[in-house]
N, C-alpha and C positions, 0 to 999 in steps of 0.2 A: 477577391476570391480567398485571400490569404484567412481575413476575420472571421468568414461567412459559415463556415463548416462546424467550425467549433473555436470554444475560449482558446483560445492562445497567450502566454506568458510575453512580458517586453522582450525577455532576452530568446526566447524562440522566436518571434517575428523580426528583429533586427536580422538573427540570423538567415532568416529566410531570404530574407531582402539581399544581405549580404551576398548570399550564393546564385543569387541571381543578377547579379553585376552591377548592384546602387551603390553610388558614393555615399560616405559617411553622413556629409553635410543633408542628402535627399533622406537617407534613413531617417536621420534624428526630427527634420520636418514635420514625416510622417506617422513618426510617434510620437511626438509632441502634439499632431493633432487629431489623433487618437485616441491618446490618452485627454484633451482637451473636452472631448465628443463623448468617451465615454465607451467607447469599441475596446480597448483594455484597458486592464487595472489589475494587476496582481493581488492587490488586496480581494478585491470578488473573489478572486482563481482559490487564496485560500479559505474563504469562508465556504467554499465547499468542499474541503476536505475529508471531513467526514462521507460525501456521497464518493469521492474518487477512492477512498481506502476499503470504500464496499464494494465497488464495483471492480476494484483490482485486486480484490480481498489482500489486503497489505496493513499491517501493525504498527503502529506508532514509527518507529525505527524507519520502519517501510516506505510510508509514508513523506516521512522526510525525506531519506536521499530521493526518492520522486522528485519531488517538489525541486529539491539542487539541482539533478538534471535536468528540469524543466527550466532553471535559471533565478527561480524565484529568491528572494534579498534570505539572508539568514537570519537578519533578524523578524521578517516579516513569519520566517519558519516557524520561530520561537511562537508566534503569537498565534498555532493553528488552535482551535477547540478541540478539547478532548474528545476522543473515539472510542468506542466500544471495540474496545480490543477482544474482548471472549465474543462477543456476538458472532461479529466478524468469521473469527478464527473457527465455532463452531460449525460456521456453511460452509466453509473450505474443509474443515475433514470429513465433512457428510459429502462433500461431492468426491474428497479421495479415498473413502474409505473402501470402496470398490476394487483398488487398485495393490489395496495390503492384504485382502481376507486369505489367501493362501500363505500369509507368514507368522510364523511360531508369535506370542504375545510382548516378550520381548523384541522383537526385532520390530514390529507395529509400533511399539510405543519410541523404538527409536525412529524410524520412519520420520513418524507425524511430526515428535520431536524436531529434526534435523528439518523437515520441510516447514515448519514455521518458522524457524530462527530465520530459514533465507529468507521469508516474506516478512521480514522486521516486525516480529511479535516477540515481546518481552518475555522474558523468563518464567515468571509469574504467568503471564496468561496462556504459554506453555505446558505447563506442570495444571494447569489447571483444567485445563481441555484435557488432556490425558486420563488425569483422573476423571471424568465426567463422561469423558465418550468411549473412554475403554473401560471404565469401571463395572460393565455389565459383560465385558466379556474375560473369563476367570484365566490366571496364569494358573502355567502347570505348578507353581508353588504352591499357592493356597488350592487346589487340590488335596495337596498332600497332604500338610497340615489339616486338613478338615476330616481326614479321613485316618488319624491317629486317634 
């Protein structure tokens, strides 16, 4: 029941076992043949990383500590493929931009800002969704300036 639902990480299903009152010795059996059979593999878990940082719309960054809490090796982290970090980050402010339109232009572009960094998206793709998705909607600056 434990494999059946979804992929599961080694060190999530040891743990599970754990919490549910198996000896060391019966854990390590049952992932060992497990992992013999082909029920987990961490390595699978990361070559889909790219479909888990869309579906949890999460940035490189993000991404990874995922992956650590999940238990996955760090060095196996190292070796995720690269992710479209603006793709990504562009459908997460389309689904939150709903939730800024009543605040002044500055304070939106801090927002967005401030809620991407949490979901581990780089600086760079940051600053760049900003300028892209708020670039059609004008600060009271260039206003002024336009009107000199």
């Amino acid at each position: 029941m434990l494999i059946t639902k979804k992929d599961r990480t080694e060190a999530e299903l040891r743990n599970r076992l754990h919490r549910k009152g198996f000896s060391d010795t019966e854990i390590d059996e049952v992932v060992k043949y497990l992992k013999q059979n082909g029920f987990i593999d961490d390595t699978k878990f990361i070559q889909k990383a790219e479909k888990l940082a869309e579906d949890r719309f999460l940035g490189t960054m993000g991404l990874k500590n995922y992956l650590v809490r999940k238990g996955i090796d760090k060095e196996l982290i190292e070796s995720i493929p690269q992710i479209d970090e603006l793709a990504i980050a562009k459908k997460l402010i389309q689904r939150k931009l709903h939730l800024i339109k009543n605040n002044s232009f500055n304070k939106k572009k801090a927002k967005i800002a401030g809620y991407l960094l949490r979901r581990g998206f780089s600086w760079e793709t940051v600053n760049k969704c900003i300028n892209d998705s708020l670039g059609d909607i004008e600060s009271p600056e260039d206003k002024i300036f336009r009107e000199d």
